[in-house]
N, C-alpha and C positions, 0 to 999 in steps of 0.2 A: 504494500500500500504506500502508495507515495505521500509525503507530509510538505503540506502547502509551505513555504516560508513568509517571515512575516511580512508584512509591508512596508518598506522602507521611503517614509513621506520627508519632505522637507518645505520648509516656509522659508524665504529667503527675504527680509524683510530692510529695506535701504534706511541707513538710520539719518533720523531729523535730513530728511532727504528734499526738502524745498530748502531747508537753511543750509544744507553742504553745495548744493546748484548754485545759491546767490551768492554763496563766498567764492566759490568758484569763478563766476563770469564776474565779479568784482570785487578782485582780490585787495585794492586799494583802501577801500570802503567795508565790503560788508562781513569781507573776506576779515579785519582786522578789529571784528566788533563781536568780543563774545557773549554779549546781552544783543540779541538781532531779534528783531520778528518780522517773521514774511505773509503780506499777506495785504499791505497798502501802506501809504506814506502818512505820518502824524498830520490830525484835525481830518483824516478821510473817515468817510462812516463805512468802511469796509470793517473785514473780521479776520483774523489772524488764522493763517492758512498752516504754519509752522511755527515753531518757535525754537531758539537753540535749549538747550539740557539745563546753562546757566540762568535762563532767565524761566524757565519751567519751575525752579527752587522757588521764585518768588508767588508764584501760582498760577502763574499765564498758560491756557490752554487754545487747543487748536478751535474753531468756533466764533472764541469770544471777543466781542467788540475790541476792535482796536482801540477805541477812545478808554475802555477799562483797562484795558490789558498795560497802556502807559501812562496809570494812577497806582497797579503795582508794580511796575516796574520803569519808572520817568525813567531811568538815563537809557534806556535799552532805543539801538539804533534801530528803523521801521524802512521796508522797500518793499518794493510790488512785486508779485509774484514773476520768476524768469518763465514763464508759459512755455516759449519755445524752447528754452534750453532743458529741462524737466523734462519734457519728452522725448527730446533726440538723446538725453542720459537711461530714461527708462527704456528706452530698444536697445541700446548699447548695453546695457546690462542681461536685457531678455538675449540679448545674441551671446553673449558670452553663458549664461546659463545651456543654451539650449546646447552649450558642447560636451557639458556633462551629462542629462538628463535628456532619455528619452520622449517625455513629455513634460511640456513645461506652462503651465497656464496662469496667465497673469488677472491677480485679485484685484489688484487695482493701479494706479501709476507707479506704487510704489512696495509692492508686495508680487510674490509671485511663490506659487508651489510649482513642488518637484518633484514626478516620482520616478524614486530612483531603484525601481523592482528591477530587476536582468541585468545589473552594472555590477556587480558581488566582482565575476572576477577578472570583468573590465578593470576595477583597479585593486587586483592582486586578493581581494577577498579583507581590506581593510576595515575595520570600523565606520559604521556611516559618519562622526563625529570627524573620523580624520578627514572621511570625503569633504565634511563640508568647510573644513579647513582650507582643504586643497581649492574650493568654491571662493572662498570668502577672498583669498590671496588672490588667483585670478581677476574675480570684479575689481579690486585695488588697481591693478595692475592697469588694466583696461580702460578704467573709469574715473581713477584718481578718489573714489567715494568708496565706504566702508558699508557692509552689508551685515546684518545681524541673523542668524542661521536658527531655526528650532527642529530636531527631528523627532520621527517617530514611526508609529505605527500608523496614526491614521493623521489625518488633516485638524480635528479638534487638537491632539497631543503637540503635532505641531506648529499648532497656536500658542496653546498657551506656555510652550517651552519657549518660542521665540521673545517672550516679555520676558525671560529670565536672561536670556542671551546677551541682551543689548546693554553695551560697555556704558554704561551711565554712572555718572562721576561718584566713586564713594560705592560702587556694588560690588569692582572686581570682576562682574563679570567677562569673557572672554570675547564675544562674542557669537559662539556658538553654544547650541545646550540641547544633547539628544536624551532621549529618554530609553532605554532598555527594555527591549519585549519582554513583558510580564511585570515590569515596575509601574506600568501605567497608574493602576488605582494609587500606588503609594506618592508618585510624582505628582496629583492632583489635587490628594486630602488636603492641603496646607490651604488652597485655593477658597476665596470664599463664590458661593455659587451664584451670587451676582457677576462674579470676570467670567463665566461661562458665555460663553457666545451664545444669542437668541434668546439671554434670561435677562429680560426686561424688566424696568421696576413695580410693574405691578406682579408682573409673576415672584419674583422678589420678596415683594412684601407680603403674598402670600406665603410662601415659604419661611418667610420667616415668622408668621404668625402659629405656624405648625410645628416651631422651634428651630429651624434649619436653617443657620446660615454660614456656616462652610460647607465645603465640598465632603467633607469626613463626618459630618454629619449627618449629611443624604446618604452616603456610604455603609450605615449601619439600619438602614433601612429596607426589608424584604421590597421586593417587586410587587406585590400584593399588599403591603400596606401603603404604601405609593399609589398606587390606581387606587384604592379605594379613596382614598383622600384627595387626589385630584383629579379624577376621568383615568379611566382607561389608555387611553392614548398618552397623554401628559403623565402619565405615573411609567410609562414604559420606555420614553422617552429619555426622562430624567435615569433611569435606571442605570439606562446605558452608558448615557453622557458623563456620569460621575464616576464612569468606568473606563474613560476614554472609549470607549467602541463608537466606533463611527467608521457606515461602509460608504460615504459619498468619495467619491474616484476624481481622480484630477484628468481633466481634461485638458485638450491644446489650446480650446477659446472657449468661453461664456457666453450664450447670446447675448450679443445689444440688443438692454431693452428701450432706451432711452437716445436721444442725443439733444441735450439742452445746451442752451446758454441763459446769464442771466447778468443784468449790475445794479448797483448800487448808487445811488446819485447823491452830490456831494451837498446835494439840500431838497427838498420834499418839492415834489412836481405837480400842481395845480391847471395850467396848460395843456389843454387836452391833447392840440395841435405838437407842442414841445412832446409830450409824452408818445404820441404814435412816429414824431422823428425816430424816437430812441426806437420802439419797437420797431422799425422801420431797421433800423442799423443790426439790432438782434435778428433778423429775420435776415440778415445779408448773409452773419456768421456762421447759423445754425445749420442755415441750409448748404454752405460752402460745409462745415464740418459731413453732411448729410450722403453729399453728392462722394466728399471723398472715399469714404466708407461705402459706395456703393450701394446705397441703400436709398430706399422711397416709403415714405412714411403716409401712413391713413390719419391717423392721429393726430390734432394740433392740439398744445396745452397752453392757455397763458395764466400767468403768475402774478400775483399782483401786491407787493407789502405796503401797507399805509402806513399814514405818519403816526398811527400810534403803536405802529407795529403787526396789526391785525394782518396777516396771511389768507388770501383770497383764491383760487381758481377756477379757471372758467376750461372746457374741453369739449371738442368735435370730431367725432370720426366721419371722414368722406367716403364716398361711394368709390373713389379712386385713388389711388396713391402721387403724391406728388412729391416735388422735388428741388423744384429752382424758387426763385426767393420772393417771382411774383407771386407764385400761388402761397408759399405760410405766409406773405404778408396779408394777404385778403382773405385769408383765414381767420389768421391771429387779431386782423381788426376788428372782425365782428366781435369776436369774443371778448375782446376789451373792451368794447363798447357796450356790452350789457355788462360784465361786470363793472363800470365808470356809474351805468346806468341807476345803480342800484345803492351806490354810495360814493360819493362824490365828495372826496376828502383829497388829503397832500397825499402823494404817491411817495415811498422811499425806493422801493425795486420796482424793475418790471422783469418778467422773464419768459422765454417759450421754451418750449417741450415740443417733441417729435417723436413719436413711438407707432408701434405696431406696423413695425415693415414689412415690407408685401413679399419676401421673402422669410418671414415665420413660420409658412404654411409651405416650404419647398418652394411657391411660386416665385423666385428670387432670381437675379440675373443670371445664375447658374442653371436655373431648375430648363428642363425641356417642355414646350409647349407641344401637346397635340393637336394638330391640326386636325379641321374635318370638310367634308365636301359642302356642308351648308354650313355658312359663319353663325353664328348665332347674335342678335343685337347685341350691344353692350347695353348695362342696365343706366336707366336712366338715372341723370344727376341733378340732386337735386339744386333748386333756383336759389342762387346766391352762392354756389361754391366752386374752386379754382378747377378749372379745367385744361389741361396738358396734351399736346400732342406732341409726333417726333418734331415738329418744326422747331416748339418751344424747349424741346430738351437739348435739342442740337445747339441752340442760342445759349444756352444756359451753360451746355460747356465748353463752347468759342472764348465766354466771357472767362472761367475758369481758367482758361489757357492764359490770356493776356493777364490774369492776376498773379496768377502761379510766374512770369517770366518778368513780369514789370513790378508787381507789388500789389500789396490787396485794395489798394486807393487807385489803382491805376483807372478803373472803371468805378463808381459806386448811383446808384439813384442820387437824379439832380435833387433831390429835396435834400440831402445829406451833405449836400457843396456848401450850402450855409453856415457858415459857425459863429453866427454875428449872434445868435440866442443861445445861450451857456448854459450849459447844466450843473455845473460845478464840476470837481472831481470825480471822474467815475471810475469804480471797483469793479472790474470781470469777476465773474464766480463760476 
């Protein structure tokens, strides 16, 4: 009988990785500031996207307003996120992973699993800790930037090992920290089951109404008294989880579900005309993001924060998938316009959303069409929404070409030529 072996998972996780990018492309500056936070310039009403290890002592978190975040922390230096340089550091990283690791799927800009199942004696039958040594040295090399390594058995294990990994000042950690097949449960007990991935505050606070709040907690708890106390499902769930077991599998890519953009204005927007400029400028980017991903969206989302904060949105799916920046703009109008309609206060954000690609269901530029001897009509659309043929997509990526070779102003809608009416500072998100 053959005996499976375990699964040998890693999380490769870039540390305080928007604040090593900005030291990097400005080494003069941001590069010689070790209180930095990335994320918008002092008096923007942006939010701190990074922050360096030294100025996180003070309590500054990723999130939170920049105007707080330099009440705890005034001498800490503030820059705007390196957008482009971030992501041609995050491929450069995934290219250097994917030499190790057969499958390598990236969580997010700055996180990436790895499974390293059938590499044993690719390199000599090593330890995966030394593998990820060998990993971590590599990225350095490549990247000039420091990666923080967790391994394990599954993807949960190599979660929560990688928070122990990361060389944060006064821990000693190494930067790597693997876990041993069959130490799982003992490597988690210390944990409290709030850092559990998907255990939310109210889940939380249930659990800890029932006594439970570390992970060694839950651990002494049959599977049977668990469902009974929380459902069936949620009692089987947690079982598991406090056992690291977790069978979800790393894949090469994540569907996209989304592709947004959004900002921030450097003072609340009353100007209805002023407000659909901006969405007007978001509907240029989202949809250049849209096109280059190869993808056409049914879905338009708009977003909308007031001046008191209150978070609004409005959303449409179309009978058709669209693409270029005419059609989400006359999407996204409408939708701002009932929501404006309904409360008509100072605007702080505006934002769009783009979801449910017409490749979700296989019918995607890859997918093959059957043809048949009688076409069938297309279904009708209905009255007020963006309508696209090849002419308009062919236009849409001529325009593409000339931005991609000249610059992304090289072409933009004449109402965007105007900059004689200011918004203030504006924050991408």
């Amino acid at each position: 009988m053959t005996t499976l072996s375990p699964r040998r998972i890693l999380l490769v996780d870039a540390d305080a990785f928007f604040v090593a990018v900005a030291r990097q492309e400005d080494p003069d500056g941001a590069g010689k500031a070790s209180l930095l936070i990335v994320g918008g310039r002092p008096g923007s009403r942006g939010v701190v996207c990074s922050a360096s290890y030294e100025c996180r002592a003070y309590g500054v978190r990723s999130a939170m307003p920049i105007s707080r975040a330099l009440k705890l922390c005034p001498q800490a230096t503030c820059v705007p996120v390196p957008r482009g340089a971030c992501s041609a550091r995050s491929k450069q990283i995934q290219q250097v992973l994917a030499t190790f690791a057969p499958i390598v799927q990236a969580s997010s800009i700055d996180e990436w699993y790895c499974d390293m199942g059938g590499t044993e004696a690719l390199y000599g039958h090593e330890s995966l800790e030394a593998t990820a040594h060998r990993i971590r040295d590599a990225v350095f090399s490549a990247t000039g930037l420091t990666v923080s390594i967790g391994g394990g058995t599954s993807r949960l294990v190599a979660k929560m090992a990688v928070e122990l990994a990361k060389p944060k000042p006064g821990s000693g950690a190494t930067g790597v920290r693997c876990v041993t097949p069959g130490q799982e449960s003992a490597f988690l007990a210390p944990f409290r089951l709030a850092d559990l991935p998907m255990v939310g505050p109210r889940f939380s606070a249930t659990l800890e109404r029932m006594g439970l709040e570390t992970i060694a907690d839950a651990q002494r708890w049959s599977e049977a008294d668990l469902q009974s106390r929380l459902g069936e499902r949620a009692g089987a769930w947690l079982h598991r989880r406090v056992r690291g077991i977790d069978d979800s599998i790393v894949t090469p890519r994540e569907v996209q579900k989304q592709v947004s953009r959004e900002e921030t204005f450097g003072r609340d927007l009353h100007d209805d005309d002023l407000i659909e400029r901006e969405l007007l400028r978001l509907a240029v980017r989202v949809s250049t993001d849209l096109r280059r991903q190869g993808l056409r969206a049914r879905t338009v989302t708009v977003k909308l924060k007031d001046a008191d904060f209150k978070t609004r949105s409005a959303q449409r799916t179309l009978a058709q998938p669209i693409e270029s920046e005419k059609s989400v703009i006359k999407a996204a109008r409408v939708l701002y316009r009932a929501l404006r309609g309904k409360r008509r206060v100072g605007v702080r954000l505006v934002g769009i959303g783009l979801s449910h690609f017409d490749d979700d269901s296989g019918s995607g530029t890859g997918a093959v069409t059957q043809l048949g001897f009688f076409a069938a009509s297309p279904p009708p659309v209905p009255e007020g929404e963006p309508v696209e043929n090849a002419k308009d997509r062919a236009l849409t990526r001529a325009l593409d070409q000339i931005r991609d070779r000249y610059g992304s102003s090289a072409i933009i809608p004449a109402r965007l030529v105007d900059s004689s009416r200011d918004t203030g500072p504006r924050v991408e998100e």
